[in-house]
C-alpha positions in Angstrom: -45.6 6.4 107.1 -47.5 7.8 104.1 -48.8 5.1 101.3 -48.8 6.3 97.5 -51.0 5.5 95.6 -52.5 2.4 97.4 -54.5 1.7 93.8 -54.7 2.6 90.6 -57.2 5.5 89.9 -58.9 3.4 87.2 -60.1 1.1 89.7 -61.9 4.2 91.8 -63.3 5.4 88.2 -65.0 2.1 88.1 -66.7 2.0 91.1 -68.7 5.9 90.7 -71.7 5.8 89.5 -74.4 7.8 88.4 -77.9 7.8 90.4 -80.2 10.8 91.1 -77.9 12.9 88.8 -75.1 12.9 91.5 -72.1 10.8 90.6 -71.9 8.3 93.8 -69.9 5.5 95.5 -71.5 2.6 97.3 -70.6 1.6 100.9 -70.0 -1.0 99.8 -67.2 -0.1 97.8 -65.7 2.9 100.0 -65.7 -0.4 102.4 -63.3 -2.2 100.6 -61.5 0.5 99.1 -60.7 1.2 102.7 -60.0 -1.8 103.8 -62.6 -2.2 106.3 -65.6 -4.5 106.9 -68.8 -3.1 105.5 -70.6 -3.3 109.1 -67.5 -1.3 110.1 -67.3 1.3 107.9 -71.5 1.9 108.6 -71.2 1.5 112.4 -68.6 4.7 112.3 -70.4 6.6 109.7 -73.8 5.9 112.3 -72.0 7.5 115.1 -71.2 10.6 113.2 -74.6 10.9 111.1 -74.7 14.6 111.9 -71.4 14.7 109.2 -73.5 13.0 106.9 -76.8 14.9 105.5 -78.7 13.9 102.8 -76.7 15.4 100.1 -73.7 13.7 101.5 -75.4 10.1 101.7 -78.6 8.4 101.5 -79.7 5.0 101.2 -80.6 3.3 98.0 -84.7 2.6 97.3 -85.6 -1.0 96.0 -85.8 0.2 92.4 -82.3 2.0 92.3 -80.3 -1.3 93.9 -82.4 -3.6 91.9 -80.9 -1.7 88.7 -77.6 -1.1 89.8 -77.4 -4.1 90.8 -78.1 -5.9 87.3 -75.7 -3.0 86.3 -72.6 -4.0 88.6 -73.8 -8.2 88.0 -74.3 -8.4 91.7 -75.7 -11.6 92.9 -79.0 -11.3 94.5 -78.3 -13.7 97.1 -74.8 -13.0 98.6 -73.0 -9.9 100.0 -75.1 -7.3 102.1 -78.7 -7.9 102.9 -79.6 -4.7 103.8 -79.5 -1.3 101.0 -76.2 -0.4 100.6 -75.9 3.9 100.9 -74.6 6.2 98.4 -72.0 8.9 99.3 -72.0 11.7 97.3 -67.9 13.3 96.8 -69.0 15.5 99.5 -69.8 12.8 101.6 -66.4 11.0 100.8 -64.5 13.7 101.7 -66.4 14.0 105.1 -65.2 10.1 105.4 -61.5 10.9 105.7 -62.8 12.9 108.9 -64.9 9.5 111.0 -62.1 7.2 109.5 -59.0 8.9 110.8 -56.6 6.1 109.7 -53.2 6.9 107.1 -54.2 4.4 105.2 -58.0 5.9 104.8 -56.9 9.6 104.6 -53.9 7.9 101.2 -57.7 6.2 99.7 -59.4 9.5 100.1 -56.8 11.5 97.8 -57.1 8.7 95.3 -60.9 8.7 95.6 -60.6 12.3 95.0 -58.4 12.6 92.1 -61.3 10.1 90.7 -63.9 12.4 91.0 -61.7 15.5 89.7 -60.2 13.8 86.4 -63.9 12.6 86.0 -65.5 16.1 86.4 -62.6 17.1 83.6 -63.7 14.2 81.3 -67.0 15.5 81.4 -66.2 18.8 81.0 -64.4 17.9 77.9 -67.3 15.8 76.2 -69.6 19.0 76.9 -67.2 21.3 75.4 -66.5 18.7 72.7 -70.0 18.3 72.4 -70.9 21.9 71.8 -68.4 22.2 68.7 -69.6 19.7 67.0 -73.3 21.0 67.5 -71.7 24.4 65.7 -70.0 22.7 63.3 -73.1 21.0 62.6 -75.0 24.2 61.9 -72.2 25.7 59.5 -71.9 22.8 57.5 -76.1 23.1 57.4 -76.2 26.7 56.1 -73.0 25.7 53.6 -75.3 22.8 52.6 -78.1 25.2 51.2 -75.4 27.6 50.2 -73.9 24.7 48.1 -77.3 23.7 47.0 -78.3 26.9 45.7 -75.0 27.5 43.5 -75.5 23.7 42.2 -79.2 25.0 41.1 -77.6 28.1 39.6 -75.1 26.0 37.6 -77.9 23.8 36.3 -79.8 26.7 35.0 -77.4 27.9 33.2 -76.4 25.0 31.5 -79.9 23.5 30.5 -80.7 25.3 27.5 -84.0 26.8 27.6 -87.2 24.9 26.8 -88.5 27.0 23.7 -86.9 30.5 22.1 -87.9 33.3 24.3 -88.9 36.5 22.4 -86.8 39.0 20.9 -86.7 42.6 23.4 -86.6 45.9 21.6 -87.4 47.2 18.4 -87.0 45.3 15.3 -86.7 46.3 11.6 -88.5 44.5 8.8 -87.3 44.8 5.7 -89.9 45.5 3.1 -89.8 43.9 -0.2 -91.0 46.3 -2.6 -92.0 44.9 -6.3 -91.3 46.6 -9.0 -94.2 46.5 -11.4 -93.6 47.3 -15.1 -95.8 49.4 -17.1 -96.3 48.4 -20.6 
């Protein structure tokens, strides 16, 4: 029997977070995303650590739960008393192999689809991002462009402060008087 789509997406997106520049999920959550017990989900992961290295899953520092947690509005004196771990995608996808469930492999797809149409969304923001830095820089250079014709239009309509000389030769006319002999 193969379940579709056991949950929405949205509610996978929700529970990914970023935290040492990796985009995570907490045990926590994989936990009841799966439909397990916490303790449950860690006992199987500790009898396959050697499917879970470092870059697959570590465990939270004091600092890093202390501000997820005020992040997430966790309360501080209910739920798991020990640090939760982090699983990396990598690490997720390693899941589907210690929990061997058709239930757990239908969450994996959805957990993965999560991380896919968020690596697109991001994608999208960078590429969205660099046009705007380019339109940016045109509209800068048009600015000085537009600047400089403004100035050039503005000299040419202020009429100059005083007469500038005459260039090239000029012809005087002489007066002559005519004197009259008597």
């Amino acid at each position: 029997m193969v379940i579709s789509n056991p949950f929405p997406i949205e509610v996978v997106e929700q529970k990914i977070f970023i935290i040492r520049s990796q985009k995570v999920m907490l045990s926590i959550h994989l936990a009841e995303l799966y439909g397990v017990g916490h303790k449950v989900l860690m006992q199987s992961i500790k009898r396959n650590l050697e499917r879970f290295p470092e870059d697959f899953m570590f465990q939270f520092n004091h600092q890093e739960w202390t501000n997820l947690k005020s992040q997430i509005v966790t309360s501080s004196w209910g739920g798991v008393r020990k640090l939760p771990y982090a699983f990396t995608e990598q690490g997720i996808a390693m899941l589907s192999s210690v929990l061997k469930s058709q239930s757990a492999v239908q969450v994996n797809i959805q957990i993965m689809r999560a991380f896919v149409k968020l690596r697109e969304i991001l994608s999208t923001h960078k590429e969205l991002a660099q046009k705007l830095k380019e339109l940016e820089l045109k509209f800068e250079s048009h600015d000085e462009q537009i600047m400089a014709i403004f100035e050039a239009i503005n000299q040419l309509i202020t009429p100059p402060e005083k007469p500038k000389p005459q260039i090239g030769f000029r012809v005087k006319e002489l007066k002559v008087k005519y004197f009259e002999r008597s």
